[in-house]
Each structure stands twice: as C-alpha cells, then as structure tokens.
C-alpha positions as CSV (number, residue, x, y, z in Angstrom):
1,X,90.9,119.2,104.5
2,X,90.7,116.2,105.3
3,X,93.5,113.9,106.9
4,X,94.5,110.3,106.5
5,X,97.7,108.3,108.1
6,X,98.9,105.2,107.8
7,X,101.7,103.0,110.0
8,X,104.1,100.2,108.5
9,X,107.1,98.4,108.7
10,X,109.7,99.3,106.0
11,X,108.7,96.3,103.9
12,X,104.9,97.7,104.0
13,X,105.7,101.0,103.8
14,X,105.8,101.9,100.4
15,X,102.2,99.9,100.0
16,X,100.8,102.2,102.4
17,X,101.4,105.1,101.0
18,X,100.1,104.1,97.5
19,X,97.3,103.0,99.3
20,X,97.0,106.9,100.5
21,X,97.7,107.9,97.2
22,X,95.0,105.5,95.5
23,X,92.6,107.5,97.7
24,X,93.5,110.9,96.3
25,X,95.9,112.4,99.5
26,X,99.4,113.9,99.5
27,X,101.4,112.7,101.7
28,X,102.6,115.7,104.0
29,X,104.6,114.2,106.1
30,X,106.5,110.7,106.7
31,X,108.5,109.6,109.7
32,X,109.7,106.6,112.1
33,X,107.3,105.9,115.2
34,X,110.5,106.3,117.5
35,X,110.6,101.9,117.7
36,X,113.6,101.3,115.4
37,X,116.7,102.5,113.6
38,X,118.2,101.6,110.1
39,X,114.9,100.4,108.6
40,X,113.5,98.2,111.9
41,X,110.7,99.5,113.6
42,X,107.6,101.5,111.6
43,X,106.9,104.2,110.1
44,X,104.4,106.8,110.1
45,X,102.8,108.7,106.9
46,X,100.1,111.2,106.9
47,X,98.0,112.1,103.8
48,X,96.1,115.4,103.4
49,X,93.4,115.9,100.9
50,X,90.8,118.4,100.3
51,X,87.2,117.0,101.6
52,X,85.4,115.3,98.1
53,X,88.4,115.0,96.0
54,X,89.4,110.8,95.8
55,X,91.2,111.0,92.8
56,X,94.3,108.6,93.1
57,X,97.3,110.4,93.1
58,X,100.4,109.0,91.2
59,X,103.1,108.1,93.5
60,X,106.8,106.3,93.1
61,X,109.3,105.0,95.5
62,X,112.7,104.1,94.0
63,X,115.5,102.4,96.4
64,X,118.8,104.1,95.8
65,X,122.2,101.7,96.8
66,X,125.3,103.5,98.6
67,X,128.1,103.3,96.2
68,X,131.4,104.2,97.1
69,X,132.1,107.7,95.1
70,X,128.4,108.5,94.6
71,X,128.4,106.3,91.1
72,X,124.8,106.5,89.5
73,X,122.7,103.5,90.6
74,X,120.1,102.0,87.8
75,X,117.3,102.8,89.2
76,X,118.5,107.1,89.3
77,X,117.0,109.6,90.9
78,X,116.8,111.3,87.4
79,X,113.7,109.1,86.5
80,X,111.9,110.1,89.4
81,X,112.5,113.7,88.0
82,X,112.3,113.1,84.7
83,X,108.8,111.4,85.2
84,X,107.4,114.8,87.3
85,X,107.5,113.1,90.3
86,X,108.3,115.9,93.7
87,X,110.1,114.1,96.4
88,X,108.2,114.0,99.3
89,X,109.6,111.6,101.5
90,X,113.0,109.7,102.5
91,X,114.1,107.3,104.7
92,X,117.7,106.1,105.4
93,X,117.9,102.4,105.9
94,X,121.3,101.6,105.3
95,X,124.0,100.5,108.3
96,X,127.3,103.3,108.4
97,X,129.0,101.0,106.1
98,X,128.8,102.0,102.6
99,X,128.6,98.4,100.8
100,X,126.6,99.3,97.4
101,X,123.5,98.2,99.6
102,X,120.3,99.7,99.2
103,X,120.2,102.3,101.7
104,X,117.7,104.8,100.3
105,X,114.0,104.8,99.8
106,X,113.1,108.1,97.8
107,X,109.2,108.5,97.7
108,X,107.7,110.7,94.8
109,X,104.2,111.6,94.4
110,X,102.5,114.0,91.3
C-alpha cells in the first residue's frame, strides 16, 4: 500500500482531500495538527491506496448547521447516504453556542 497525506486549514481542507481522492486513495484517517480549536489551526488527512491503482475516488463533504432541536438542514446527511457515500471523516467547527451556524463538515468518499 501505498500512503499519501495532506495538511490544510479548514478553508483548504476539503480541496485536499479531493485532491487525495483524484489520485485514487481512501482517506483513512483525518485529524487537527494540535495548532487550533473550533475550525483554526490545520488539519491532517492521510490517504491509503494500493501501489498501481490511481483511479480517482468519488468523495463529498457537506457542511451541516446546528439547529436548535436537531431540525433537518438542506443540505442532509441523507444525500450523502442516499448517493453511497461512507462517512469517513468529521470535524466539529462550530463555537458551544448552537446558532443555526455551520458547525459540521461530514466528508464521504465511495
């Protein structure tokens, strides 16, 4: 197997990862770099893929809003699903306060 990673801020996160994904890896694991809370600071994501195989991978990254009593958001989790997408990553961005802003970056890949 063959390994790939990628760092990023939150705002060039999900780029990076379709970038791994382009270039035919899963992404097996996704974290911060221990520099930042509530979206500051990078990330860290690491691609695995077995050595030859470059096929892009399909990935998707919805952002989900905290709404008070959970209401569905229009961009749902259930397309993610729907679409065969397996969540493989999350990352929390939100502050404590929930304010119906986007707090949630859900990352699929298939």
């Amino acid at each position: 197997m063959k390994p790939g990673n990628r760092s990023a801020t939150l705002d060039g996160l999900v780029s990076a990862l379709q970038g791994l994904a382009a270039s035919g890896y899963v992404i097996t694991a996704l974290g911060r770099d221990g520099t930042g809370v509530d979206g500051g600071g990078g990330f860290v994501a690491v691609g695995t893929r077995p050595t030859g195989q470059t096929a892009p991978r399909s990935l998707m990254a919805i952002d989900q809003p905290c709404v008070p009593g959970g209401a569905d958001s229009s961009q749902s989790t259930s397309s993610l699903f729907a679409d065969g997408y397996a969540v493989v990553g999350s990352v929390f961005h939100g502050g404590a306060d929930c304010d119906g802003a986007l707090t949630w970056l859900l990352v699929g890949e298939r």
